[in-house]
N, C-alpha and C positions, 0 to 999 in steps of 0.2 A: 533283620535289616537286609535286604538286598545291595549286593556289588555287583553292579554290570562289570562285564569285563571289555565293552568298547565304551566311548563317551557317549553320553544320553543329550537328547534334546531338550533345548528351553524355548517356551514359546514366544522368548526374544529374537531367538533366529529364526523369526519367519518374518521380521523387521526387512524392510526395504535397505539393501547398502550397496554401495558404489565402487565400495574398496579392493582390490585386487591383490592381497597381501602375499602373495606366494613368489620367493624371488627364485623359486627355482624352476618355473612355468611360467613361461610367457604368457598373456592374457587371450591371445589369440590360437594358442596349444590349441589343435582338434581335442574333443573332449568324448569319454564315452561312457557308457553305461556301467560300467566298472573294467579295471586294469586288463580284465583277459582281452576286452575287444580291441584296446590298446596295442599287447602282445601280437593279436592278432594281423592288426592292421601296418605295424613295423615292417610281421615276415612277409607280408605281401608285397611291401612296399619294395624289400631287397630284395622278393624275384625269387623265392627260395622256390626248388622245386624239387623231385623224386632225385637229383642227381643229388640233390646239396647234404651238406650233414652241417651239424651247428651240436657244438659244446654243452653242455647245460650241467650246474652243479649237479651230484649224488642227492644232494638233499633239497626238497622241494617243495609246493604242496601240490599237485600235477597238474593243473589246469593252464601253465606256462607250458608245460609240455605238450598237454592237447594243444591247444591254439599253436604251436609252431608245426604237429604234426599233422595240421588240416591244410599244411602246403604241401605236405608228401614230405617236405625233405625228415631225412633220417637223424634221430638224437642219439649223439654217446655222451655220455653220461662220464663226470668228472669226478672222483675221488677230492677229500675236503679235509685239510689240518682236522688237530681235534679242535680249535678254536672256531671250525668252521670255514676258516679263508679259503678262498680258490687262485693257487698258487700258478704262477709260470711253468715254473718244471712240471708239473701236473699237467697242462694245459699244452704243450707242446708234444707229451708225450703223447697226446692221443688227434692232433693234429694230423692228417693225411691230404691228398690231394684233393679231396669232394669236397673237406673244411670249408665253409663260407665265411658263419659267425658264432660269436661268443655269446652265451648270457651270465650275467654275471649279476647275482642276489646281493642287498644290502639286507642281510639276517636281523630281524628286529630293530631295525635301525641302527646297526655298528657298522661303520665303514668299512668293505671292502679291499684290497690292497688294489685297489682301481688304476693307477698311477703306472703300476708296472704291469698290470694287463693291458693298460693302453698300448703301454711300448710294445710288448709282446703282439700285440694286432697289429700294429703299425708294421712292424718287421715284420709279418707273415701276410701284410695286406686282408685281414681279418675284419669284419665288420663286430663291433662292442654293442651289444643289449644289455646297457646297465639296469635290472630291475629294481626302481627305487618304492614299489608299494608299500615296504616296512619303515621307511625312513626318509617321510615326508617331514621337513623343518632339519635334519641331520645334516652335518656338515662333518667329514676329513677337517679337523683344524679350522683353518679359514675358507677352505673351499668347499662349496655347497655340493653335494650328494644329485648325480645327476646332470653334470655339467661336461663331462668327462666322456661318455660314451654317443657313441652313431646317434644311437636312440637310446631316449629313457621314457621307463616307465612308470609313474605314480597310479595310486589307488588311493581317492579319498574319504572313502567309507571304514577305513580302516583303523584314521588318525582323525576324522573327525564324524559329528552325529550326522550324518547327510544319509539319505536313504540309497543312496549308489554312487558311483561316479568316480572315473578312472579320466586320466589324459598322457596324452602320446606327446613328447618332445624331439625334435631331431629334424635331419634336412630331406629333402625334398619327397615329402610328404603329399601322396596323393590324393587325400581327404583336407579337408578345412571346416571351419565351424559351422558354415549355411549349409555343408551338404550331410552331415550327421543327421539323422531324424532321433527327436528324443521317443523316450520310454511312451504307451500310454498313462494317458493320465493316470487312470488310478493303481496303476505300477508304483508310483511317487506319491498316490492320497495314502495309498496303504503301508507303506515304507515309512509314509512321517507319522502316523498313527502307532506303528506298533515301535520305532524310536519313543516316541511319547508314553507307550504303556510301559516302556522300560525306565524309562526315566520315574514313573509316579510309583513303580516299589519302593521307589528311597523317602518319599516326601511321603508317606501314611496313606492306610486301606482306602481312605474318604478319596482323595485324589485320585488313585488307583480305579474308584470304583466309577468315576464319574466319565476318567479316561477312558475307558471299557465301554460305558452307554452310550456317551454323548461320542464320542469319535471313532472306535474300533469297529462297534458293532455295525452303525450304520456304511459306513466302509466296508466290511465284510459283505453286506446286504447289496450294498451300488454289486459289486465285486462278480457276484452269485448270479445277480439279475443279467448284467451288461456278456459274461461269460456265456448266458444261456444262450442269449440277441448273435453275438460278435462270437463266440466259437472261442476257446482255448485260450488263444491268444491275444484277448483281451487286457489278461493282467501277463508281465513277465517276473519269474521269480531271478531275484540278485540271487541266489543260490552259487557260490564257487564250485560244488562238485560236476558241475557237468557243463559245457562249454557246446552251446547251439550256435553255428557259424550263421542261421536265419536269425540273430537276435544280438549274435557278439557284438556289432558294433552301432548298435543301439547308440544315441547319444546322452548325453546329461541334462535332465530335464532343467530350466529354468527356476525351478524350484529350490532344489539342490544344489546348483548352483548360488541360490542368493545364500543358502545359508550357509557354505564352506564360505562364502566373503565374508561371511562373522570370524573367520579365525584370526585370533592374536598372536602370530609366531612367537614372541616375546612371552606374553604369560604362559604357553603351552609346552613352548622347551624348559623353563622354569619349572613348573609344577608338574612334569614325568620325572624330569631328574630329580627332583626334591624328593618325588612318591616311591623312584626305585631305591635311591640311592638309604631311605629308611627302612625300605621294604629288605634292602639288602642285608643294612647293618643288624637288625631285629633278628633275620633269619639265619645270619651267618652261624656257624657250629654245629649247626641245628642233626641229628645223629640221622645220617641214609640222605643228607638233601645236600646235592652241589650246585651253587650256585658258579654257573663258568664263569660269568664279567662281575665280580664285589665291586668293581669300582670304573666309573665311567669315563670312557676317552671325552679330550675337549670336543666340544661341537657336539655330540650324539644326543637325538631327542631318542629314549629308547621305547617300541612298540608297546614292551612287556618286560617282565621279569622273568628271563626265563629261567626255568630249575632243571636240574636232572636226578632222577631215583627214581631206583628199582620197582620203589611200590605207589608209582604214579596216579595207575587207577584206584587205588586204595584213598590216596589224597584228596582224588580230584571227585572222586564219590563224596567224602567227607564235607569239602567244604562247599559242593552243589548242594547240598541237606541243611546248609545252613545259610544259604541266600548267595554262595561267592562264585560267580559263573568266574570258570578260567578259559585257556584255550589252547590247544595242542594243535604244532605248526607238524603238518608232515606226517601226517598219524598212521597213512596209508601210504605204504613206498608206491610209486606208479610199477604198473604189471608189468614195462620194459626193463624195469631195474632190475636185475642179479642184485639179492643181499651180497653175495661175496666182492663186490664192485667196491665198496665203501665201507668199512666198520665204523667209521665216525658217524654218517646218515645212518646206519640201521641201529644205533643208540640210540639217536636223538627221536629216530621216532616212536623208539618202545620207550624213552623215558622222561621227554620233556614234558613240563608242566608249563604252560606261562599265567602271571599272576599280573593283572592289571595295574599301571602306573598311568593312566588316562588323565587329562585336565579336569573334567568334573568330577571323582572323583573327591571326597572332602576326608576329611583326617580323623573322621571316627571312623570312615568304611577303611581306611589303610590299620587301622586300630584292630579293626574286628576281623582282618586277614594276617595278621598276624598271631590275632588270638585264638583265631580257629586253629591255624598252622600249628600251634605249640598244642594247643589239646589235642590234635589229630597225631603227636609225637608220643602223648604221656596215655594215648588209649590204650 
């Protein structure tokens, strides 16, 4: 049995809908090809240049860092509780006169201490980049994730099947949605194609196999042909490791768009929390695995389950060998980071594991990552 580790598409979401369910983006949000050209378009928006420096957690996955350093301006880098938080006192200390702005991560969808980094900007006249890509549907209690900061930024390939698609929130924003140009097309044939072959490991080989002829291949074929005609840049890869300022701020294709308005906020913060919170209690005790959050804050949709231990790679080999894709946030510290800056990030990224808690997602694949996990203890 195959477990995707993001949600997988149904060929109901490529159904026509009207719906704009997201109360944490306005409908008219600039929209982009994913979250970095977001990031991107924030740091231009405030002006950042070679003089500026701007905060940014220790732990990351760098492609927030690229995108703010293709303004010139300079990153220091912010020490992080073990829980992760990025505190004031931290935050002040590394504050000087070139300071512009803050970024400030919601880590797999667990609230931030947002509230009092605001005050902390406010008194230092600081601009807040809350990044909300992990914690799309999350809420602080009753207020929603993303409301708080200058700008926020979501990423909805992350929390839902969409083949890309990021969007920027905040004021006065020099992009809008007619002036975004989307992906080429078959940037987005090919993205819902292979969401589609990930999706048919779960449903049997026959589906699987059918996905592959009837949509992949010929995809691939448009893909090969159209690259030879049109050059390179034909298709753009959603790829997070590398950040092309000719491609960052791509927009969100139409496509993608209709199917992120299939989401049901309501059934998908329901059914992560139900999937962590058993993925949690199953795993708890478990000999070499810490789990940091057993137990979830009110409001949090959480990305993943994340873990920490030693023998990570050992894990994450084991249950790739048995169909359970997982996914390590941060796995490469970025080349400006000193390990000595942080011991909290240089843990997390030699020893986090995260374990999918996704809306699709059914409760034999949560069965069978459990059941890998404990044979991968008794090998």
């Amino acid at each position: 049995m195959k477990v995707p580790a993001f949600p997988t598409l149904a060929l109901h979401d490529l159904l026509p809908t009207h719906n704009w369910p997201f109360d944490q983006i306005p409908e008219n949000s600039p929209r982009f090809f994913r979250g970095a050209g977001a990031i991107l378009e924030a740091a231009r928006t405030i002006g950042l240049t070679h003089e500026d420096e701007v905060l940014v957690p220790a732990y990351h996955c760098g492609i927030e860092v690229e995108a703010i350093r293709h303004t010139g301006a300079r990153i220091v880098f912010v020490p992080l509780t073990p829980g992760l938080d990025l505190m004031p006192d931290a935050l002040r200390a590394r504050v000087s006169g070139r300071t512009k702005a803050v970024v400030l991560i919601h880590f797999f969808g667990f609230p931030q201490p947002v509230e009092e980094v605001r005050t902390l900007c406010d008194e230092l006249g600081l601009i807040l980049i809350e990044d909300c890509a992990h914690a799309l549907f999350s809420a602080a209690g009753a207020n929603l994730l993303g409301q708080t900061g200058d700008f926020s930024i979501f990423s909805f390939q992350k929390s839902l099947p969409v083949p890309h698609g990021g969007a920027l929130v905040g004021r006065d924003l020099s992009c809008n949605r007619s002036t975004v140009a989307p992906p080429p097309f078959l940037t987005t044939a090919r993205g819902i194609a292979l969401s589609l072959l990930s999706s048919s490991g779960s449903h049997g080989a026959l589906w699987e196999r059918l996905v592959r002829s009837a949509i992949l291949a010929p995809a691939r074929a448009a893909g090969q042909l159209l690259k030879s005609w049109r050059g390179p840049r034909a298709i753009v890869s959603p790829s997070a490791a590398e950040l092309d300022p000719a491609t960052a701020c791509l927009g969100m294709s139409a496509a993608a768009r209709r199917i992120a308005q299939h989401a049901d906020p309501g059934q998908i913060i329901a059914a992560r929390r139900r999937r962590y919170l058993l993925l949690a209690a199953a795993l708890k005790g478990t000999a070499g695995i810490e789990i940091p959050v057993p137990d979830l804050p009110d409001g949090t949709c959480p990305l993943f389950l994340p873990l920490l231990l030693r023998e990570r790679d050992s894990l994450r080999a084991f249950l790739e060998a048995r169909g359970v894709e997982t996914f390590v946030f941060g796995e490469v510290p970025h080349p400006l980071l000193n390990a000595d800056t942080c011991a909290v990030s240089s843990r997390w990224s030699r020893e986090n594991l995260c374990l999918p808690t996704h809306q699709t997602l059914s409760d034999t694949m949560v069965s069978a990552m459990i059941g890998a996990v404990k044979e991968w203890r008794l090998a």
